[in-house]
N, C-alpha and C positions, 0 to 999 in steps of 0.2 A: 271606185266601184270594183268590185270582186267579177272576174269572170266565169262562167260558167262552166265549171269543170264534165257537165253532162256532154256538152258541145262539143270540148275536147276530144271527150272518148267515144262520142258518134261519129266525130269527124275520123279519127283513128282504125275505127271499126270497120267506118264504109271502105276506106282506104287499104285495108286488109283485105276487105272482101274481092275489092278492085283489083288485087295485088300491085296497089301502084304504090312502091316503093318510096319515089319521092316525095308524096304528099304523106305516107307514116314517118318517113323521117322528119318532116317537115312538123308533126307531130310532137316529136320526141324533143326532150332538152338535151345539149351534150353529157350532162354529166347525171343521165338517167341512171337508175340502180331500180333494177328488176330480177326480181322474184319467182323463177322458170321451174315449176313441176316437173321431179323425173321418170323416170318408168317405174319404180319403188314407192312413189309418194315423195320421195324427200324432195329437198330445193337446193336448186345451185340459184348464188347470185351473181347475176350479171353486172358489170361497172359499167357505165357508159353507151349510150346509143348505139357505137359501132359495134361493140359487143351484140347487145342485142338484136341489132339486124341481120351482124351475123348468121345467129341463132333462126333468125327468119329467111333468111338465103337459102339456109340449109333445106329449108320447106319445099324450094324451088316452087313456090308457089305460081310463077307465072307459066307453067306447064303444068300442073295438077289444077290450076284454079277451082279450088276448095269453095262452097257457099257457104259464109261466114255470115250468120244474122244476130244482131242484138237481140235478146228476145223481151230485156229487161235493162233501163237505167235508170237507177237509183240515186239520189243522192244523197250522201254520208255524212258532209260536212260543209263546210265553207271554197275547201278547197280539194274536195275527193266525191269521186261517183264510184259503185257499185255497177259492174255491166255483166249480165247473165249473157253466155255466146251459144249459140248451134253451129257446130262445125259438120258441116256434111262432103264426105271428097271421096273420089276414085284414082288410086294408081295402079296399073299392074293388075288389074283385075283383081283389087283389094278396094275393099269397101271401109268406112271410117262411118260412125256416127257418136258424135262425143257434145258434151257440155263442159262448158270453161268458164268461171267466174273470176272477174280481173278487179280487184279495187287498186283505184289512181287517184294518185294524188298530180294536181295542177296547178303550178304557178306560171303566170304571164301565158298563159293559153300554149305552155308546153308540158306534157307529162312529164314528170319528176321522178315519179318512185310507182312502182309496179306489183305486186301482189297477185299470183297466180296460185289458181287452185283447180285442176283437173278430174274432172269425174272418173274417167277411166284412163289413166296416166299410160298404162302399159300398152294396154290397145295405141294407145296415138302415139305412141314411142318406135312401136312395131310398126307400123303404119309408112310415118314420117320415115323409117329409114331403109325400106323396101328402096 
């Protein structure tokens, strides 16, 4: 039986929103490769889990805590969903209101491969590094 890769990236998602750290790692496979939006549009890729949480560290999301809601999961494939995000947060007396769509790919109920696309990449660039 094939798992459900929706699960995955709701369970991932709620865990974002949570900013609980251990339960998105706990998400991730070690040898994840993800697809990171930059202020330009273009993509850097990330190698690996620790990579990428970096990349999430850097959010310091457990002092901003950002409401991060799925608005939409889709599924793709066998082993990939489609998740529409709402990103809503205050730092600094800056305001953020962005959309993010992520398609994942999931093997053994851990994200694998990551696929990032940013509505307003530069706004949440500017944002993120106030």
């Amino acid at each position: 039986m094939v798992d459900d890769p929706s699960r995955t990236v709701a369970r991932f998602v709620a865990a974002f929103d949570a900013a609980d750290r251990d339960e998105m790692a706990a998400s991730l496979a070690p040898d994840l490769v993800a697809d990171v939006t930059q202020a330009d549009g273009s993509v850097v890729t990330l190698q690996g889990n620790a990579a990428y949480l970096a990349a999430i560290d850097a959010m310091d999301l457990p002092s901003v805590r950002p409401s991060i809601r799925a608005t939409q999961i889709a599924p793709v494939s066998e082993d990939q969903s489609m998740v529409m995000v709402e990103i809503k947060a205050e730092r600094k007396g800056h305001h953020l209101h962005n959309f993010a769509a992520f398609l994942m790919r999931v093997t053994e109920g851990k994200i694998v491969r990551i696929w990032m696309v940013d509505a307003l990449p530069e706004e949440s660039d500017r944002f993120w590094k106030r």
